[in-house]
Steps between C-alpha positions, in 0.01 A plus 500: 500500500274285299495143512297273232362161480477352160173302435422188335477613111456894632536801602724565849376572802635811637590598912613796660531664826276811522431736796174302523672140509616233247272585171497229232343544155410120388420458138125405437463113352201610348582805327819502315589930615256454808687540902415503802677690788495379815665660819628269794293267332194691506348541139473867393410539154482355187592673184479372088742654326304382185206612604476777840150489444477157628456497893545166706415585841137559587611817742647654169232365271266720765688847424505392152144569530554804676708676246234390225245653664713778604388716173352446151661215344906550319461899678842538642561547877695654752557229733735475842613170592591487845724160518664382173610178526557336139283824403235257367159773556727777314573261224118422460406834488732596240431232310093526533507852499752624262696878578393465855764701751583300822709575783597137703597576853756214629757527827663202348734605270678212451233304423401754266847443317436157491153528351630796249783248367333166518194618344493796329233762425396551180667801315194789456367442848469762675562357865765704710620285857573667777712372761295617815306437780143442406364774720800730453457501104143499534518849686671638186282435237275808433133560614278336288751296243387162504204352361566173651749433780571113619665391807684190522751562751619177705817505702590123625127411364355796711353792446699778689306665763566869353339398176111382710433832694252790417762747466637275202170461355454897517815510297362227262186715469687877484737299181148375308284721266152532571339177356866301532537179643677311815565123482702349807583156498461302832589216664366377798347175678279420785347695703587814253522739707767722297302414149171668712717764622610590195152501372423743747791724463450512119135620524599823749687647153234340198162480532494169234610162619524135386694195590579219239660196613475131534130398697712255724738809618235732567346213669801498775586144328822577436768742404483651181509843292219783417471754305344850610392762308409808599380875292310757558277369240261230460707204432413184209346286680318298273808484288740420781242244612490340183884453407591431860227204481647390161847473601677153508497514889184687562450795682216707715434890518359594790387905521269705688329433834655097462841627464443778816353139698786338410733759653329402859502867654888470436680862583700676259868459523761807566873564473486453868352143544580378127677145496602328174290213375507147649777252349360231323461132708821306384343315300329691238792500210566104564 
């Protein structure tokens, strides 16, 4: 059952238990349709009902780049979302990128009825949500659908270990057409060893790498997000560079024989050593 919390001259904010914990949506102060969802306390995503092309967080700001760089410009996709939270990338594509066909893979299905009645897609999109296991639902989408497929999968703010492996990423790769596009969001903090593992296990299924994130994260400062992309095709790089540096908390793109430096002669990971990502230090959502 939902409970709400009126605010001063606005909007409630909503709670509910969820298979992945207590998710709130808390109403924006800023933007009069704008919400954030945050699990356990842990913000998720950010979504303007007013305007889903906006993005607030810099990690979502990052595969906003992605997906515009994905194809020509307004070209509709075929995108896979694997992790839906408050379905904020899906919304930006169809919004950006209008008769688009997206498939949002989330285990979560009550937060996904949440989300759906809280704040509702816009009527025309063509978005279908499919209660599943990220890797499970990913197995059933046909060879070669997507043109772009984006992982955001975070289970108490972790990464499962079933979505890091090589044998995922072949499935990634078998699920992309020639030319598509991976982005995997990240999160990781000193000394990164499962960001450069990740790096590593990426590159043994796509032959075209970068990393965008915040220059104090990939400089083992502190714990943070990043973006990688992956193809079999040369990637933007000048154009990725640009809007990453441009963003209101800038960011760096590191490719090429800095990005295989970075990874530190870090082994690929496999189903059989796999571990989910490390949880964030206690502080970070203070």
């Amino acid at each position: 059952m939902a409970k709400s919390r009126r605010g001063r001259g606005g909007p409630e904010s909503v709670t509910r238990t969820v298979d992945g914990g207590l998710a709130e949506l808390r109403p924006d102060r800023d933007r009069p349709r704008g919400w954030t969802l945050l699990i356990d306390g842990a913000p998720q995503s950010h979504v303007d009902l007013d305007d889903p092309a906006y993005l607030e967080f810099s990690y979502q700001r990052r595969l906003g780049h992605v997906a515009d760089l994905a194809a020509p410009p307004g070209k509709p996709l075929q995108a896979v979302h694997l992790g839906g939270g408050a379905l904020t990338m899906a919304r930006y594509i169809a919004a950006t990128r209008p008769r688009s066909t997206q498939q949002v893979l989330e285990i979560d299905t009550p937060l996904v009825q949440l989300v759906r009645e809280r704040l509702p897609l816009e009527s025309g999109w063509r978005i279908r949500v499919r209660g599943t296991d990220a890797r499970a639902g990913l197995a059933k989408i046909p060879d070669g659908w997507a043109d772009l497929i984006i992982a955001d999968v975070f289970g108490g703010a972790r990464t499962p270990s079933h979505l890091t492996s090589t044998e995922f990423v072949a499935e990634v790769r078998r699920a992309l057409r020639p030319g598509g596009c991976y982005a995997a969001n990240l999160a990781d903090g000193p000394p990164l060893r499962f960001l450069r593992g990740q790096i590593a296990t990426v590159r043994t299924a796509f032959p075209e790498l970068c990393l965008t994130a915040d220059p104090a994260v990939l400089r083992g400062k502190r714990f943070g997000n990043a973006v990688l992309l992956a193809s079999d095709r040369p990637l933007p790089l000048a154009e990725l560079t640009r809007r990453a540096a441009s963003d209101p908390h800038a960011g760096r793109v590191e490719h090429g024989r800095a990005l295989l430096d970075f990874t530190g002669g870090t082994p690929p990971v496999t189903d059989a050593t796999a571990v989910a990502s490390p949880p964030p230090p206690a502080d970070t959502f203070a």
